[in-house]
N, C-alpha and C positions, 0 to 999 in steps of 0.2 A: 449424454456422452456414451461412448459405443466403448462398454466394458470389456468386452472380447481384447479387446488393446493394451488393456490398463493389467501389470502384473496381479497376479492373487492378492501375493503380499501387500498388497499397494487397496488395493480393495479393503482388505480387512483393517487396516489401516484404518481407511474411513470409515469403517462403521462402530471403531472402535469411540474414535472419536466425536461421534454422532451421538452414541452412548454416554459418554463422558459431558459429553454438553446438557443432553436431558438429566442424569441422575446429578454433576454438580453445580450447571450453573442456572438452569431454568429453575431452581427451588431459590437459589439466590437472586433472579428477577423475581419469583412470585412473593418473597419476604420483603422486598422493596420494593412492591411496585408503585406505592403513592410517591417514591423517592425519583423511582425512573419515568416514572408516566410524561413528563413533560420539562423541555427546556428551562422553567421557572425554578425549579428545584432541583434541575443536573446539573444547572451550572449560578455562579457566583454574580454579583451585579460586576464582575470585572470579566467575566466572560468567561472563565475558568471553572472547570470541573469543583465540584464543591467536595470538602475533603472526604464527607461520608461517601462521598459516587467514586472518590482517587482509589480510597481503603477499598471498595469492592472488586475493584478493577484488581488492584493490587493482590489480595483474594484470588484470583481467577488465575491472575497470571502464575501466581505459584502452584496452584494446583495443577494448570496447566503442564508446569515444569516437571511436578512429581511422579505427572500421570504419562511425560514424556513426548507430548504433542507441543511444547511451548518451542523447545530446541532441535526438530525434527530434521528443517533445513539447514543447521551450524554446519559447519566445515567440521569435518571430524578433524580434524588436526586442531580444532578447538575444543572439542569436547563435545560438539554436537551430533544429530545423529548422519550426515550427513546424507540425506534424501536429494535427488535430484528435479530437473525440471518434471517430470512424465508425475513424477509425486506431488510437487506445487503444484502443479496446473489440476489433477484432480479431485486434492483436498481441499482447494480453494473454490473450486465449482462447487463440491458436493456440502459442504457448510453454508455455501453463499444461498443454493437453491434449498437445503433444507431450512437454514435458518431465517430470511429475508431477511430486508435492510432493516434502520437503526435500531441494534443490538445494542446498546452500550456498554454490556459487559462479553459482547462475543466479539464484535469487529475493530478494530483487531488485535483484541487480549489475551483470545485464545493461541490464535498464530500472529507472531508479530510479522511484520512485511519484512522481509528476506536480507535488508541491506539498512535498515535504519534504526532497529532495536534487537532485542537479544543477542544471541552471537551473530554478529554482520560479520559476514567475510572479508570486509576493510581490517577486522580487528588480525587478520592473520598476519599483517606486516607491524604489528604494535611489538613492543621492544617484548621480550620473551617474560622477563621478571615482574612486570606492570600485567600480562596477561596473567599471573598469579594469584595476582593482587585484584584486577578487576571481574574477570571473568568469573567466576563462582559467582557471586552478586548479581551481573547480569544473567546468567546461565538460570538462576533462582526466582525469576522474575520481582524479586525484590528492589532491585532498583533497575533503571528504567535510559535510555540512549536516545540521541538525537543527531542528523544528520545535518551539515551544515554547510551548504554550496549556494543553495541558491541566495540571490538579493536583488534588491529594489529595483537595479538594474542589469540584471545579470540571471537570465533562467535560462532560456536554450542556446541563447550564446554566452558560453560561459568564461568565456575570455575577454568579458565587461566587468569581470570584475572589478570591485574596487576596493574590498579587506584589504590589509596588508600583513607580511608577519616581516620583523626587523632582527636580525640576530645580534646580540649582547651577550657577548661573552660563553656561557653554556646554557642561555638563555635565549627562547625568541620572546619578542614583543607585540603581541596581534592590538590590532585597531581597527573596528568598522563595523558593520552591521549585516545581517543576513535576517532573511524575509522569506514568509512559507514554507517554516520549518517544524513538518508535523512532529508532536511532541515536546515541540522547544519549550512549552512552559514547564512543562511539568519533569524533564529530563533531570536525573542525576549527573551526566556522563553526557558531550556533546565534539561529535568529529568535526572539524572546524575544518573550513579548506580556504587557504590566504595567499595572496601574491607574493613571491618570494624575489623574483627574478621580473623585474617591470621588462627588461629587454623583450626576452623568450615571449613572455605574455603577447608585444606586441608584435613579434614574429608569429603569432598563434602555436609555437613549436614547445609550449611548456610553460616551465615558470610557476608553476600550483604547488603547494605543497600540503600537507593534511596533517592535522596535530589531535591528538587525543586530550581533554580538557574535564577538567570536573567544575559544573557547572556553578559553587560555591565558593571558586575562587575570586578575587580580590579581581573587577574588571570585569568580571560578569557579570549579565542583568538579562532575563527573560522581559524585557520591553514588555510586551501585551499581547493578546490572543488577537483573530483574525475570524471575525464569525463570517464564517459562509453562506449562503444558498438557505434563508430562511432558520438559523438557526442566532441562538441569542450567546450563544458562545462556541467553540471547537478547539481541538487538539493542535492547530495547527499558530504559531507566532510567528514574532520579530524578537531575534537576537541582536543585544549591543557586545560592543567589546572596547573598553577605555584604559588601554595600554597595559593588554590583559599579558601578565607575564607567563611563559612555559617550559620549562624545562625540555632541553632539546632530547633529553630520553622519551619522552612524551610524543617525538615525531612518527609520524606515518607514513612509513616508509621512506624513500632516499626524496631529498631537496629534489625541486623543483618537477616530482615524478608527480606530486598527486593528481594530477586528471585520469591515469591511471590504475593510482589505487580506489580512486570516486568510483568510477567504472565497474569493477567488481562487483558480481550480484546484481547489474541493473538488469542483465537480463531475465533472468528469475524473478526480477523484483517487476517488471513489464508483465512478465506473463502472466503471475500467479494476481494483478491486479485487473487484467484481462479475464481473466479463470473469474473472480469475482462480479465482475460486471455480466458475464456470461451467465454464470449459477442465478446471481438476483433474475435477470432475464428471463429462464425459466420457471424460477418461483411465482412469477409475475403472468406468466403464459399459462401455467396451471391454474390459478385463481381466477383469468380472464376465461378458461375456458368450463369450469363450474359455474361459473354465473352467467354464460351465454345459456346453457341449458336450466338453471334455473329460474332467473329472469324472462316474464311473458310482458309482451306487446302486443295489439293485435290480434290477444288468441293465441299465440305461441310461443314459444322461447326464443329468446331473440337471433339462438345461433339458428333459425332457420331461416333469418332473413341473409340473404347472400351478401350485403355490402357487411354483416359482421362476421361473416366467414371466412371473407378477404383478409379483415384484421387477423383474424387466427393462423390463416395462412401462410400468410407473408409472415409473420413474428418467428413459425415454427422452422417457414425455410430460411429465416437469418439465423436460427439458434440452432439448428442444424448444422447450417455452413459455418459458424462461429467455435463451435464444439468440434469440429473436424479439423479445421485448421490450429486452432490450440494446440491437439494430439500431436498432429502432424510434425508443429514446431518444437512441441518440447520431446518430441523422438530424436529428431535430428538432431537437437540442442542434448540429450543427452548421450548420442553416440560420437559426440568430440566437433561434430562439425559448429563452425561459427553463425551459421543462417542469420546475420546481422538484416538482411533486407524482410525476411520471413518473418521475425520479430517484429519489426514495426510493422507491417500487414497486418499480423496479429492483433497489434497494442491499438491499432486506426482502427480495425473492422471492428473487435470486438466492441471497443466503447462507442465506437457510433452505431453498429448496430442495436446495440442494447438501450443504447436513446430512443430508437426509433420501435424498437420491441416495447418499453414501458410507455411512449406515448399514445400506441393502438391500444392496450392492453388499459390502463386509464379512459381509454375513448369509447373501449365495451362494457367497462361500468358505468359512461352516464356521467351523472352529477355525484354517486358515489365514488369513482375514482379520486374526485377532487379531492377529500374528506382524511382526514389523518387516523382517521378509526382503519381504512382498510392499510395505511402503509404503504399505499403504491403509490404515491405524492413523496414521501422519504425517500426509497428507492431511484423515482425520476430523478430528483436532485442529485441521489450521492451518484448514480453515473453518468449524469453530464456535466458535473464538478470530473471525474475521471477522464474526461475527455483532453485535460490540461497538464497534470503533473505525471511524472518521468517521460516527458515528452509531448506535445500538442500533435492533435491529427497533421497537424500540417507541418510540423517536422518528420513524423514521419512518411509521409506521404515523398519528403525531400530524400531521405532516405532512401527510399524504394527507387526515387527515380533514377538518384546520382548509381545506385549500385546497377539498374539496367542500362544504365548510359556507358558505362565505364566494362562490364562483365557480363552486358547480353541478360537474355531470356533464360536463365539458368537456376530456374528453381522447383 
């Protein structure tokens, strides 16, 4: 990524935090590593992080917090530090490329994702006295949040809903379930978003509303985990809800607004997820490109044969163009402008390029790419799992189009 761009401040930032990762939490992988080494022992026969891997995490996150990197992106009108996009997009690169994929206790413990733990900027419309009450704890990394919109049938269109929330008195009534909801097992604290207004919904003109919920209440149940992509359990469930009561102080912002208050932070939360898939990218292109010169074939190293030159090639000029247009956007995104079309360019290119960057980058290791010793098999996986949540390439691609259809060649 082209530093010359990126504030001072914003630099030292990351290196601070680079710091922070080696002196506190690599000595905490190296004291666990027969604990972290493999799926069998990071997670429970129910799929679920196993409590001694929860405690570590848990560990991290508060260290994180003390050390000031946990709450970097909060909305300062919450207490956090409020950093902007140009800061997500290059602290998320420069962790993702120095650290590679599955970290269990870095991704994403150190920084939580912008809009579904720590202080989300959902929580700025939470009732003032309950932010008293909850915020510290979350702010502390002690206890822990969960976002709750999507379901079974209902992800990029999100007016398939089917939750519902029923008002009783100074009370609502939620009923129904939501599905791929990272964190949902493990959450203290879960933003629940329910139909309020069936009309509006099917006018698509509203009708959401968003309720803040503790996850121990009477009607709630973490259903089960949702193992992904070669893994024997993950972060990611199914919530129930069976006529889970909540106090209408509890609400999230005004009736039937929540699509709205959902919305907040997705941009940041796109980027700084794109910035990840970008940084692994490069991590992946550095290692392909040590072992074209060290690996012989034929008598030479293999980067002197020209068809694995190609591979280096092409990977360097995606994660060039990938790193430039991140900048780009989160420039724009933090001088006020909307760049709603620029954002999903970003959130498509990135993560597909970065699929196609770790498939070359595995194809110049050989039969070792394959192999879970070098970690570039973990990687592939977590960003073509990326290619899906806060939007499919192919919503965004919809994006891109309707805003050129509608506002021209204007970006």
């Amino acid at each position: 990524m082209n530093r010359s761009l990126v504030p001072e401040e914003i630099i030292q930032i990351g290196d601070s935090l680079i710091r922070f990762v080696e002196q506190e939490v690599v000595p905490l992988e190296s004291a666990n590593k027969a604990l972290l080494a493999s799926d069998r022992t990071i997670y429970d026969e129910e799929g679920r992080f196993t409590p001694e891997v929860q405690e570590l995490r848990r560990q991290v996150r508060m260290k994180s917090s003390e050390a000031g990197f946990y709450t970097m992106f909060g909305p300062g009108e919450l207490g956090g530090g409020g950093l902007g996009p140009v800061a997500s997009v290059y602290l998320n690169w420069q962790l993702s490329a120095h650290c590679g994929p599955e970290r269990t206790l870095i991704h994403p413990v150190v920084i939580p994702s912008p809009f579904t733990n720590g202080l989300s900027p959902v929580l700025t419309v939470l009732d003032e006295g309950l932010r008293d009450q909850y915020l510290p704890l979350l702010a502390s990394g002690e206890k822990t949040l969960c976002f709750g919109l999507s379901e079974p049938d209902a992800g990029s269109d999100v007016f398939n809903l089917k939750t519902t929330a029923i008002r009783d008195g100074d009370d609502w009534v939620i009923s129904g379930s939501k599905q791929w909801i990272t964190n949902g097992p493990y959450a203290d604290y879960a933003m629940i978003f329910a139909i309020t207004d069936p009309a509006l919904v099917a006018q698509r003109k509203g009708g959401i509303t968003g309720f803040f919920v503790e996850t121990g209440w009477k009607g709630f149940k973490a259903v089960s985990t949702i193992p992904i992509m070669g893994h024997l359990g993950a972060e990611i469930g199914i919530l129930a809800f069976d006529e889970l009561r909540v106090p209408d102080r509890y609400r999230l912002g005004a009736v039937n607004d929540g699509l709205k208050v959902a919305l907040r932070g997705v941009n940041l939360g796109r980027l700084g997820l794109s910035a990840t898939c970008v940084g692994l990218a490069r991590w992946a292109l550095v290692r392909a490109v040590e072992y074209s010169k060290m690996r012989k074939t034929f008598g030479q190293p293999i980067g002197e044969h020209q068809a694995v030159q190609m591979l280096l090639a092409e990977s360097a000029t995606e994660i060039y163009a990938a790193e430039s247009i991140l900048l780009d956007c989160a420039m724009k995104l933090e001088r006020g402008e909307k760049a709603l079309a620029e954002t999903s360019m970003v959130k498509q290119f990135c993560t597909d390029s970065s699929n196609r960057v770790f498939d070359r980058c595995m194809q110049v290791h050989g039969g070792m790419g394959l192999t879970n010793e070098l970690r570039l098999e973990a990687g592939y996986r977590f960003v073509r799992s990326m290619r899906i949540p806060d939007g499919t390439s192919e919503i965004q691609k919809r994006t891109v189009a309707r805003d050129l259809l509608s506002k021209g060649v204007n970006f």
